[in-house]
Backbone as a printed PyTorch tensor [residue, N CA C, xyz], in Angstrom:
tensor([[[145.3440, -36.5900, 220.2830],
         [145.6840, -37.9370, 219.9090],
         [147.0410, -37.9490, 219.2120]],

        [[147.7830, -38.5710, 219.6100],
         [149.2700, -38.5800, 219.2840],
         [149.0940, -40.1150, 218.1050]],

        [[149.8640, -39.9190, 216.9830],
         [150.0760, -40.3480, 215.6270],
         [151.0500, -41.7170, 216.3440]],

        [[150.1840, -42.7150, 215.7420],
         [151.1550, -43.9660, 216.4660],
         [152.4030, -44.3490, 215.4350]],

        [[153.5310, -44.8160, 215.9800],
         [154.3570, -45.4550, 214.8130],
         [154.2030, -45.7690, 213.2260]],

        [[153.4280, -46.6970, 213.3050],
         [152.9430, -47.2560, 211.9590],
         [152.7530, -45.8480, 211.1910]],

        [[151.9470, -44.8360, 211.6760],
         [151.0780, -43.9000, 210.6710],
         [152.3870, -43.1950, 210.3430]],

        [[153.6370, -42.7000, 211.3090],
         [154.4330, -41.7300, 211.2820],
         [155.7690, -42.2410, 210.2230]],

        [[155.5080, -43.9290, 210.4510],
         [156.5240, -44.6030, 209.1960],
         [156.1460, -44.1930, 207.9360]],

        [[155.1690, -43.8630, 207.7490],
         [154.4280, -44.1250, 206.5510],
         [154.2120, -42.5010, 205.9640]],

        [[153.5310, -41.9980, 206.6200],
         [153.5280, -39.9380, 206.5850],
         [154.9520, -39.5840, 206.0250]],

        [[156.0730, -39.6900, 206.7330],
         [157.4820, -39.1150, 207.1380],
         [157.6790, -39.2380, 205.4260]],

        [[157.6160, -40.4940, 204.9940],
         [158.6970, -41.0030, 203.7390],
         [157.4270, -40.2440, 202.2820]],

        [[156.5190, -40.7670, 202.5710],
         [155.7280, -40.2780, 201.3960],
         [155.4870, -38.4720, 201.4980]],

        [[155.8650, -37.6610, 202.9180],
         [155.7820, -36.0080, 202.8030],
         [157.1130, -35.4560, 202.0200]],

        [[158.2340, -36.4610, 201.9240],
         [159.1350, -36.3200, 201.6050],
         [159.3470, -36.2400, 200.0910]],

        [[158.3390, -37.7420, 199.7880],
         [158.5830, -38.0590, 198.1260],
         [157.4230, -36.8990, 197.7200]],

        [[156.7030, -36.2140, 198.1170],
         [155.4990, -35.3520, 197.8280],
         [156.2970, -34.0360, 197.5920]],

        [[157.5880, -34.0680, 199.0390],
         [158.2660, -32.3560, 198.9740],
         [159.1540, -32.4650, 197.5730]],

        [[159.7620, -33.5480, 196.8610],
         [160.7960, -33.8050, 196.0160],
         [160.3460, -34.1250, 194.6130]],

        [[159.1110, -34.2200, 194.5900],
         [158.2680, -34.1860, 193.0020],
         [157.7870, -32.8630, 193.2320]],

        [[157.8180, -31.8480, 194.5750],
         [157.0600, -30.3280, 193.7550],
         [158.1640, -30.2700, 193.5810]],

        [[159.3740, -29.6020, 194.2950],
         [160.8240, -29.5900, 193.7290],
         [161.7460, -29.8520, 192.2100]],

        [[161.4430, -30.7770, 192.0970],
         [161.8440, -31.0040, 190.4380],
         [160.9500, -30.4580, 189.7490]],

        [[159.1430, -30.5070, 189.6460],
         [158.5510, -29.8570, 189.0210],
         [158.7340, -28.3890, 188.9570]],

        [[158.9410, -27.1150, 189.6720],
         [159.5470, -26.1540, 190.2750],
         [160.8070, -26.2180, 189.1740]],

        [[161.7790, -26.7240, 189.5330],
         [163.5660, -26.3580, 188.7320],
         [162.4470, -26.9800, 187.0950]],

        [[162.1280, -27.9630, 187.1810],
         [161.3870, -27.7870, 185.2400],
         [161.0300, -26.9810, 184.9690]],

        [[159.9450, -26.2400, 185.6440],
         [159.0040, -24.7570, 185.3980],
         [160.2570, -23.7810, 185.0330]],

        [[161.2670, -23.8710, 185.7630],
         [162.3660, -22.7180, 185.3190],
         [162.9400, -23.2160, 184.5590]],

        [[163.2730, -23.8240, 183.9740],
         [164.0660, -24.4160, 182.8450],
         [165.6820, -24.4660, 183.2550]],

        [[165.8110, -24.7740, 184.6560],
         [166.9320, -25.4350, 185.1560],
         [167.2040, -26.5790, 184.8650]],

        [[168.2570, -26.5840, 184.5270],
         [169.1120, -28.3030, 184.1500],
         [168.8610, -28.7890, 182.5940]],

        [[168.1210, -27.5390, 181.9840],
         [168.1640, -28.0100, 180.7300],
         [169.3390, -28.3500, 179.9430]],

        [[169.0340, -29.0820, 179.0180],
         [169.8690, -29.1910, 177.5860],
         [170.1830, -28.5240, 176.7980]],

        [[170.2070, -27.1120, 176.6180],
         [169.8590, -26.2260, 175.6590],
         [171.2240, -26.2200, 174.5750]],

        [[171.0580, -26.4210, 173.3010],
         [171.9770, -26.4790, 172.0900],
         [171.7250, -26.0940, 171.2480]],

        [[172.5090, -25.4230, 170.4180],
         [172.0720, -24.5290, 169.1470],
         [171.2090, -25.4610, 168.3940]],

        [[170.4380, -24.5680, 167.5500],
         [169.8120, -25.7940, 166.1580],
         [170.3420, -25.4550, 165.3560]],

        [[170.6300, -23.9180, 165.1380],
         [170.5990, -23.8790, 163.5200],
         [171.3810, -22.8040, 163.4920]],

        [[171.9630, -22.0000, 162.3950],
         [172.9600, -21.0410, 162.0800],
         [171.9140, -19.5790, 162.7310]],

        [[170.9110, -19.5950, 162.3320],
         [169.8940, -18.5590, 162.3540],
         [169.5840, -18.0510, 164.3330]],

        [[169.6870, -19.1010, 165.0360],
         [169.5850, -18.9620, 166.6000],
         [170.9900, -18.6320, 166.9220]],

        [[172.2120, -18.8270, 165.8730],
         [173.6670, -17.9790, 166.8590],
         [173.4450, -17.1850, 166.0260]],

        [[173.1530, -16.7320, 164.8310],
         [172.9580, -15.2450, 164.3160],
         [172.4400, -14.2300, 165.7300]],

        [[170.8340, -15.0830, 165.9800],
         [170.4980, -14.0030, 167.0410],
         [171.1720, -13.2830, 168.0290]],

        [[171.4880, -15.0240, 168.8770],
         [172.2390, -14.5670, 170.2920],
         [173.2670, -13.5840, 170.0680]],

        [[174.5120, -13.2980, 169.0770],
         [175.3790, -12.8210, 169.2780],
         [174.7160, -11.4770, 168.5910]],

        [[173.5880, -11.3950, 168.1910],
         [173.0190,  -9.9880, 167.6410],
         [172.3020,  -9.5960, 168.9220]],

        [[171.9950, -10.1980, 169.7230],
         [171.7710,  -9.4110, 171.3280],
         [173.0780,  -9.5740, 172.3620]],

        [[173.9520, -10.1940, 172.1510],
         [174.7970,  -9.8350, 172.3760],
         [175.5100,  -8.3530, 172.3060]],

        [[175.8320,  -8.1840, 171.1960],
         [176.2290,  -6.9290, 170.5500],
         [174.9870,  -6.4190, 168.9390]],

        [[174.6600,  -5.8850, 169.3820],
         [173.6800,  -5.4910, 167.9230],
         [174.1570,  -4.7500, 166.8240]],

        [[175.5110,  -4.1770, 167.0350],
         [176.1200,  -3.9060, 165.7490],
         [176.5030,  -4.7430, 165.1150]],

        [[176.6630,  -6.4880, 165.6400],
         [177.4440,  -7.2480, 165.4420],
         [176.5680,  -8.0700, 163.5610]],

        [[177.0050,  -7.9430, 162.7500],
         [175.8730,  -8.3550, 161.3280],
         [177.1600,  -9.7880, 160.9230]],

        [[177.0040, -11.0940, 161.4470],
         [177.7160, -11.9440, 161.1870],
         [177.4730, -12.5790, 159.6720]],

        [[178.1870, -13.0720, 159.0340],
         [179.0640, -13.4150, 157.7740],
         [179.2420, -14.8080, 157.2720]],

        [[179.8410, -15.1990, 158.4950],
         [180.2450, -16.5360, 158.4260],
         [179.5170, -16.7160, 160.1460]],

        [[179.2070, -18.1500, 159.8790],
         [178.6330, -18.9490, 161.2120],
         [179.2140, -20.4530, 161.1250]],

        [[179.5920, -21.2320, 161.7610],
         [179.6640, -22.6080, 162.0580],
         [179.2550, -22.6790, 163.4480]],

        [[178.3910, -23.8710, 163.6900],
         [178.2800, -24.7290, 164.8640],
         [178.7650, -25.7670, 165.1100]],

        [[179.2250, -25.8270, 166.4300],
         [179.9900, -26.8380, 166.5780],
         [178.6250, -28.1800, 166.8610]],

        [[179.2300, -29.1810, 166.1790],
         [178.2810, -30.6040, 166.2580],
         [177.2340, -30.9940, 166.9540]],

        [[178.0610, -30.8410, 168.0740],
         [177.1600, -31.0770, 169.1550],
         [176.1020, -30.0090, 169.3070]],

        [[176.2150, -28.9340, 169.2770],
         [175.4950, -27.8360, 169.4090],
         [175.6600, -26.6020, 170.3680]],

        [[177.1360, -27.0150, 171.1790],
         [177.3170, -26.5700, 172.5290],
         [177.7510, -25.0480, 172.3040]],

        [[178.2460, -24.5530, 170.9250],
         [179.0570, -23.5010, 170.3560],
         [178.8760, -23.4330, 169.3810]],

        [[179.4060, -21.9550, 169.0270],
         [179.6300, -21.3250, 167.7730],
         [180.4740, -20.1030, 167.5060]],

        [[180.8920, -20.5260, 166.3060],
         [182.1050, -19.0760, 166.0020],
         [181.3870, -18.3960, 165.0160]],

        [[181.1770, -17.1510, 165.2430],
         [180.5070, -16.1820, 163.8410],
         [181.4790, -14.9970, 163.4470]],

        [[181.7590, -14.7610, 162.7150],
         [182.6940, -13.6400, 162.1820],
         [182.0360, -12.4690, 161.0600]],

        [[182.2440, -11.6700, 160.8110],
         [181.9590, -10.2680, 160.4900],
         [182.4510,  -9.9450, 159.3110]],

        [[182.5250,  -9.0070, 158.5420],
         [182.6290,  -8.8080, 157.1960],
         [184.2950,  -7.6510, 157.6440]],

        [[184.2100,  -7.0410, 159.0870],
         [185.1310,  -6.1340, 159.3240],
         [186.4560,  -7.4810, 160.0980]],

        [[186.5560,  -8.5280, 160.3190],
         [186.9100,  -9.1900, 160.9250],
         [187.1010,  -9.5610, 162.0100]],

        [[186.0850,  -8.6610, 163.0290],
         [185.4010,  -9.3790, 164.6080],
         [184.9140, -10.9620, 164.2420]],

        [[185.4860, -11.3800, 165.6280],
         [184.9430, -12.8770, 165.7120],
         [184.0520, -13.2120, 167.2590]],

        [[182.9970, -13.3280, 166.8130],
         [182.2330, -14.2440, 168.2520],
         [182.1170, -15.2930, 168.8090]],

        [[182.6070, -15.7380, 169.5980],
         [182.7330, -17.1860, 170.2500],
         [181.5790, -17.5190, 171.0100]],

        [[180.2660, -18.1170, 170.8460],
         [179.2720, -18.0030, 171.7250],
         [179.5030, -19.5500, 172.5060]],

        [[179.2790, -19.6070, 173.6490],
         [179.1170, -21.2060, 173.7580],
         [178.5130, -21.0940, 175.5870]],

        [[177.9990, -22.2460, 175.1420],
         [176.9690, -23.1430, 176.4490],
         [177.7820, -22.8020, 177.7020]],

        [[176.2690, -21.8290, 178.9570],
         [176.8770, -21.9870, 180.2020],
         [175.8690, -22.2670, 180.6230]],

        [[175.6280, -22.9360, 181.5220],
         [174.4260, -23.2470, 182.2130],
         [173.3170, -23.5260, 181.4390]],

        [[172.0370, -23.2540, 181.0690],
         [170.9890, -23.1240, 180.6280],
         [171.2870, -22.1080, 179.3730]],

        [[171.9390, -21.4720, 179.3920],
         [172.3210, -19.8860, 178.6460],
         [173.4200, -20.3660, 177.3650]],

        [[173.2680, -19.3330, 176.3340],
         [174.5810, -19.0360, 175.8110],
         [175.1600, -17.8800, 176.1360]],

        [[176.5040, -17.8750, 176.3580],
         [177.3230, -16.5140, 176.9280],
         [178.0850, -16.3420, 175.3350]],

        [[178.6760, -15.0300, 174.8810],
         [179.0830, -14.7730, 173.9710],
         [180.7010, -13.7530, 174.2870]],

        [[181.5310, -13.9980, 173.3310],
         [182.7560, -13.2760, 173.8330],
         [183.2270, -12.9020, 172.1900]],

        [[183.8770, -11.5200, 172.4680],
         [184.0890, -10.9390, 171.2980],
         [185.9730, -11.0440, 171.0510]],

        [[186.2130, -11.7950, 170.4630],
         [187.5570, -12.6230, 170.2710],
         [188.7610, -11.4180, 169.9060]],

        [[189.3500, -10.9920, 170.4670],
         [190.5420, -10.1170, 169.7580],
         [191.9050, -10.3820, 170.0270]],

        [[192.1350, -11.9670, 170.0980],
         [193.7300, -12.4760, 170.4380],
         [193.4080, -14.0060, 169.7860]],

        [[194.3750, -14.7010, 169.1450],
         [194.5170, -16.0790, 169.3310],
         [194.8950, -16.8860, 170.5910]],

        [[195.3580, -15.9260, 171.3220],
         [195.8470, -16.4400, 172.4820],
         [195.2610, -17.5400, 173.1520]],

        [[195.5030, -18.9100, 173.4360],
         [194.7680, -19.6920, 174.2620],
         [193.8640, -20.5290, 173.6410]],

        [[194.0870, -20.3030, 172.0650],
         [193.3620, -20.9580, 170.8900],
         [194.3840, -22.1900, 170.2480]],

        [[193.5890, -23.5090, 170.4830],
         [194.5020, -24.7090, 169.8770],
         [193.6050, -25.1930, 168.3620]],

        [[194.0470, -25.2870, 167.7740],
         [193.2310, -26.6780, 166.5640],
         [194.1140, -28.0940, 166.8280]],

        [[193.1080, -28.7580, 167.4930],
         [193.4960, -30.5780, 167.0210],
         [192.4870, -30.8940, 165.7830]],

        [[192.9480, -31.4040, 164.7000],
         [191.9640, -31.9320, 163.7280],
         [191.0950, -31.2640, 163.5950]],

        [[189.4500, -31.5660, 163.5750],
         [188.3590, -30.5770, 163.8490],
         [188.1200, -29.8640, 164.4700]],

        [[188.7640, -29.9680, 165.8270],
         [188.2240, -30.0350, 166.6880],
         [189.0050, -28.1890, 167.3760]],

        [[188.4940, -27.1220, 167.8480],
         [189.3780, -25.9490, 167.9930],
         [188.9300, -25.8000, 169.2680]],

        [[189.8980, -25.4940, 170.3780],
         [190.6800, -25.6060, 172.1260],
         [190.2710, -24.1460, 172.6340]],

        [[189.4870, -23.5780, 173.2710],
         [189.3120, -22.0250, 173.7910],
         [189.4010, -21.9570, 174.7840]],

        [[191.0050, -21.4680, 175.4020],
         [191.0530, -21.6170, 176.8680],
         [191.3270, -20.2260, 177.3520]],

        [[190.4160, -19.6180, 177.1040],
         [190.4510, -17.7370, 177.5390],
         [190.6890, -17.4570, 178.6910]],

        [[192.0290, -16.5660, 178.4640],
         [192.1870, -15.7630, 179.7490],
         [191.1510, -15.0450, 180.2450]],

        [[190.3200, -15.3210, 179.9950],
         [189.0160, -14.6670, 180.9940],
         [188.9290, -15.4590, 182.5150]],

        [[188.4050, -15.0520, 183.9660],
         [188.3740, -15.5900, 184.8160],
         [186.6310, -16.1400, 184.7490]],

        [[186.3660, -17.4970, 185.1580],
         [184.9670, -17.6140, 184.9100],
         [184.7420, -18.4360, 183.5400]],

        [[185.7910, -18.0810, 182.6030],
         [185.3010, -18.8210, 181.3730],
         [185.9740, -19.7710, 181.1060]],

        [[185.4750, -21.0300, 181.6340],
         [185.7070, -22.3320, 181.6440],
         [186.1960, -22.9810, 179.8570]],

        [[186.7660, -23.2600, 179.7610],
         [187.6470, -23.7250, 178.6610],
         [186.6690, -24.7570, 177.5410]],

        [[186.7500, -24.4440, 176.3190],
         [185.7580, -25.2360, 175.8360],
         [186.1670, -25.7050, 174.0920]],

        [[186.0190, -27.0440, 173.8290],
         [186.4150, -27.5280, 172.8850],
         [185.0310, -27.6430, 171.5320]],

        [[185.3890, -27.0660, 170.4290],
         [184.1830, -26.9770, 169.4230],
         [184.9930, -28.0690, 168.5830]],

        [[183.7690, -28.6000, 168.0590],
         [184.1710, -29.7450, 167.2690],
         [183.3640, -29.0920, 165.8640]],

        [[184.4630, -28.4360, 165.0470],
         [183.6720, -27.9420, 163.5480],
         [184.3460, -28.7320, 162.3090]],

        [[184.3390, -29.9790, 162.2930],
         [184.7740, -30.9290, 161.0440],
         [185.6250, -29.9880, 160.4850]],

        [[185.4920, -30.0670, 159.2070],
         [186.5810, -29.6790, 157.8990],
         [186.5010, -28.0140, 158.1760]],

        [[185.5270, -27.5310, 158.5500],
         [185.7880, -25.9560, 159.1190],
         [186.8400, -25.4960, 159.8410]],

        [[187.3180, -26.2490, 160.9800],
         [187.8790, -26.0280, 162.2000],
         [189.5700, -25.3760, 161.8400]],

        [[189.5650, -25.8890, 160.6450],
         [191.4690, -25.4600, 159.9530],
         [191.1600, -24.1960, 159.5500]],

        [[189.9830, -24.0600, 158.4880],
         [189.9390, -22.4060, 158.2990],
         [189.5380, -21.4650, 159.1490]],

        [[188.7000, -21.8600, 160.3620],
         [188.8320, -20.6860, 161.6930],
         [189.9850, -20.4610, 162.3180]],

        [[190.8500, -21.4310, 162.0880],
         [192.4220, -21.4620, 162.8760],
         [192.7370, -20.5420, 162.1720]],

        [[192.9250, -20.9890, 160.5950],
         [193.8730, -19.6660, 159.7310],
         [193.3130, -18.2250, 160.2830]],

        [[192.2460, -17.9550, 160.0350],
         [191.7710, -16.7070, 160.4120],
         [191.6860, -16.1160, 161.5570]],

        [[191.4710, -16.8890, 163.0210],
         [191.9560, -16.6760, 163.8430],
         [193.0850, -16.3660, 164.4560]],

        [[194.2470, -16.7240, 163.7400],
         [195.8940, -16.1140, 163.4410],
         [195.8680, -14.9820, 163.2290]],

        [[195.0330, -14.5980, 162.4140],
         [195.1820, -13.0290, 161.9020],
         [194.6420, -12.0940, 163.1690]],

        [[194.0300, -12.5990, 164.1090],
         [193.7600, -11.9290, 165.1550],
         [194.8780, -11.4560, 166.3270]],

        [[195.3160, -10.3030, 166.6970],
         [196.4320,  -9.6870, 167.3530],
         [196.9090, -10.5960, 168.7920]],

        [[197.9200, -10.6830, 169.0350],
         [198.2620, -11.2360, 170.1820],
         [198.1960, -10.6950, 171.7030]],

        [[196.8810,  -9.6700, 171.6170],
         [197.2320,  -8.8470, 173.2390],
         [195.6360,  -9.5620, 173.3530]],

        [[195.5180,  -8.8490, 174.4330],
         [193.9930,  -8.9650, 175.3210],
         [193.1760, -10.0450, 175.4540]],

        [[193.2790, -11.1030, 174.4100],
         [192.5960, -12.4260, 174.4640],
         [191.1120, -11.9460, 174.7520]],

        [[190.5280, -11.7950, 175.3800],
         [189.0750, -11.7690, 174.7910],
         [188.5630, -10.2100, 175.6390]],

        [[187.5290,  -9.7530, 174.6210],
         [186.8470,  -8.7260, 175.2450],
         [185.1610,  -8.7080, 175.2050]],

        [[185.0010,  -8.1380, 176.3380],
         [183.1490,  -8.4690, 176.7000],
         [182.5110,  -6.8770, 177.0110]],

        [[182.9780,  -6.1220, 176.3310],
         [182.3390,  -4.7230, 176.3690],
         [180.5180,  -4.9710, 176.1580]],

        [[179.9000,  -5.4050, 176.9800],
         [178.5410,  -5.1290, 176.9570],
         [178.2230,  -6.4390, 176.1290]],

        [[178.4380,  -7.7790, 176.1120],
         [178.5890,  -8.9410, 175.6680],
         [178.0940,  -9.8990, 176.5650]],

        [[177.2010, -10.8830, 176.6120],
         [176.5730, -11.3500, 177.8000],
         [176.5850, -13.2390, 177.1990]]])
């Protein structure tokens, strides 16, 4: 028995809306397309301590939104962690190079290939990571020795 019109109008569109709610349910189950943003000083402590586990940070700011963070070290390593995808990626800072301050707001446009350029918004912080970030050497711009 062959499926007349009417039934096949009707099957076609609703197998479709059936294939496209498991689908999104599926990318939710993985936690694709999330939002993910720092909360608190204590979650970029971590990341950049699995990042690098020698790494015992000092100073932390997050940027506002939550998208980033700069943590620095008692030896004067600096970590730049910030939002890729679902993930935070972390980079171990050893140049100013490619580093702007407007107002709060500090510009990271790393010569790294892949690392998409990203603006932290750290209020009244953002002038004293500049100063200190100066003190950082002018070669190599960023290094990821085992840094994820």
């Amino acid at each position: 028995m062959v499926p007349g019109p009417l039934v096949l109008a009707v099957l076609v569109p609703l197998g479709s809306l059936v294939a496209i709610v498991a689908l999104s349910l599926l990318a939710r189950s993985l936690g694709l397309g999330a939002d993910v943003r720092l909360r608190d000083p204590n979650e970029a402590r971590a990341l950049a301590q699995a990042a690098d586990c020698a790494f015992r940070p000092t100073a932390i700011s997050l940027d506002r939104a939550g998208l980033g963070a700069l943590l620095a070290d008692d030896g004067g390593q600096v970590i730049l962690l910030r939002r890729h995808g679902a993930r935070f990626v972390a980079r171990l800072l050893t140049s100013h190079q490619g580093i702007q301050l407007e107002r709060q707001f500090l510009r990271f446009a790393l010569p790294e290939p892949g690392f998409e350029p990203i603006t932290l918004d750290l209020g009244a912080e953002a002038q004293h990571w500049a100063a200190s970030l100066r003190r950082l050497g002018d070669h190599a711009g960023a290094r990821n020795e085992g840094l994820a």
